[in-house]
N, C-alpha and C positions, 0 to 999 in steps of 0.2 A: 311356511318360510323356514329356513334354517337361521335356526338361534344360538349367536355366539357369547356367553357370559361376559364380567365386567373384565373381567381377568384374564380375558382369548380363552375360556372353554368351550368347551362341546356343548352345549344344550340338547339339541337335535333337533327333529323337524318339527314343529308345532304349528298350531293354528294362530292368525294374526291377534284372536282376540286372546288366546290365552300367553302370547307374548309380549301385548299391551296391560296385561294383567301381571304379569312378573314383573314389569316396569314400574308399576304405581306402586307396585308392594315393595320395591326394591327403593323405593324414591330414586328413579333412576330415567333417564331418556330412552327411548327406542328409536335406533339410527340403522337405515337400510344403509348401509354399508358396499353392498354390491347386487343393485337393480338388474343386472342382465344376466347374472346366473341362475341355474334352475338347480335347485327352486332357489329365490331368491335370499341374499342371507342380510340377515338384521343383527346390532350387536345391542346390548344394554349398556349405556356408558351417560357420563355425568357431560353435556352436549357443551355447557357452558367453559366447563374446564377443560374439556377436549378443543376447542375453539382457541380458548387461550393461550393453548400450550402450543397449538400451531401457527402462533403470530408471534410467538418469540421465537421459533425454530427459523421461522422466515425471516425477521427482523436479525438473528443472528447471520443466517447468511448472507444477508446482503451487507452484514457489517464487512465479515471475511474474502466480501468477493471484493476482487482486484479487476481496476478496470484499466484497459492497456490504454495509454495515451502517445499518441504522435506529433511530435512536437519537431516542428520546421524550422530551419536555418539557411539562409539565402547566400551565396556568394557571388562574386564576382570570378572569372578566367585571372586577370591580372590584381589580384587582391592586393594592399598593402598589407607589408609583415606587421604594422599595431595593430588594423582590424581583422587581419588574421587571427592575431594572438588573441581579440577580446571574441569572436566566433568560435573561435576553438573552447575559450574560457565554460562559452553557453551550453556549449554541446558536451562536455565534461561532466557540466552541474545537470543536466538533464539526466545523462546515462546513472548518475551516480545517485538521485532520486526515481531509477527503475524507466524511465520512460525510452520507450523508442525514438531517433531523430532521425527526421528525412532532411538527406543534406540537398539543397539546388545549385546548380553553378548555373545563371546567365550569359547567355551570347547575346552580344549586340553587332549590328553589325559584320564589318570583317571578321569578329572572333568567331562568327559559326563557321570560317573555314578550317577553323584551330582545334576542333575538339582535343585533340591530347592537352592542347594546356588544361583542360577542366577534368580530363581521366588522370592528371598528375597531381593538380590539388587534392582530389578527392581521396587518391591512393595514398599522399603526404599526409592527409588528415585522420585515415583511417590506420597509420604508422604512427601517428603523434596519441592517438587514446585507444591502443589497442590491449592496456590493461583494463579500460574502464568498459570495451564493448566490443562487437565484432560484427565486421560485413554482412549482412542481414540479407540485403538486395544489392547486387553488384553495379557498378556503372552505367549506367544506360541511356540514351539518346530519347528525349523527348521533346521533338519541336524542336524550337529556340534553346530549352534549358536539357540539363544533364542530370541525372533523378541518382541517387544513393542514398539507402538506407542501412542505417546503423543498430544494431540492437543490443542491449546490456546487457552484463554477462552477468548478473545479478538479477533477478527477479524481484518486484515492484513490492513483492509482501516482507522482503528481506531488506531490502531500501527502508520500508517504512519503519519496520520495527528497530533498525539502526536509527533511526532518528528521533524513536521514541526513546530509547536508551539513552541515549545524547543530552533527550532533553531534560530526561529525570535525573542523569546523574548534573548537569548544569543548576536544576535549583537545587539538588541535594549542597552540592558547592558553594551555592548563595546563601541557603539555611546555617549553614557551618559557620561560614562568614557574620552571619548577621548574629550568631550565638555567643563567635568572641572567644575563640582559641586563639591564645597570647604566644604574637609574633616574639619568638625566642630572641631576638636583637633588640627589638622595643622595651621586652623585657629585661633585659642587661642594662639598656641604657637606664631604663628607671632606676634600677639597682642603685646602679651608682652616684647617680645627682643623688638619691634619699642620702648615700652614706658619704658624696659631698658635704651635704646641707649640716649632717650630727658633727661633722668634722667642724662644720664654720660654729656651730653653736655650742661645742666644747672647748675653742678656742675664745 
């Protein structure tokens, strides 16, 4: 087999016994490293901390990995303008925590003869948060319903770490608070009752 040191050297090719023999002397593992090559290569390495180290490598990246979420919002063809504004509200705070939204406009009815009123909603809605995201998947006729999706013009790792920012600087602000940096008008006010008070007990 071809023997690679602790350290990615060359060894060269040796016999399995005499590379099971540099491992005990090394206090070290012998790891066949790549079975289908010829001749086959082994490395000497410490198995357990090799192990280790690749369950934090993996455990790191699934920390970093971003996972895309699609998040749905249903409307109606003739919506009211309050539960417009509070849909539109949803679809805002989604875009602005990274997530994609699939917008639905419902036909019931005679409205399936109307499709433009839900190609109008949906074009008014994609004009109403077009700083927060952008037409993703264009209007389209599904069935009954009218399918649009929206995508954020921010990325969900850049979302996130905004909000982590947010939130350390919010308790830094509550720490501050709770340590008792003297409100400069509270402070005037005491002021002056103390130098009321020597006033009243001088007289």
């Amino acid at each position: 087999m071809r023997l690679v040191g602790p350290n990615g050297e060359q060894v060269g090719i040796v016999r399995v016994e005499d590379a099971l023999r540099l491992a005990e002397e090394a206090n070290l593992d012998l790891v066949e490293v790549a079975p289908m090559a010829k001749p086959p290569v082994a490395k000497l390495m410490d198995f357990g901390k090799f192990k280790y180290e690749a369950a934090l490598k993996a455990r790191e990246a699934r920390k970093n990995q971003v996972n895309t979420v699609i998040k749905e919002i249903k409307l109606r063809p003739k919506i009211d303008p309050h539960d417009y504004g509070t849909k539109k509200g949803h679809v805002e705070r989604f875009l602005k925590a990274g997530d994609k939204v699939k917008v639905t406009i419902m036909f019931r009815g005679r409205e399936q003869s109307r499709p433009e009123l839900g190609r109008r909603l949906l074009e008014r809605l994609a004009e109403d948060i077009v700083e927060l995201g952008f037409v993703e998947s264009a209007p389209k006729q599904d069935g009954r319903n009218m399918i649009m999706v929206i995508g954020p013009t921010r990325k969900k790792a850049e979302a996130k770490a905004e909000q982590r920012r947010t939130r350390e600087e919010e308790r830094s602000e509550r720490s501050e608070g709770a340590t008792g940096t003297p409100d400069p008008e509270a402070q005037a006010a005491a002021e002056q009752r103390a130098a009321e008070q020597e006033t009243a007990t001088a007289e």
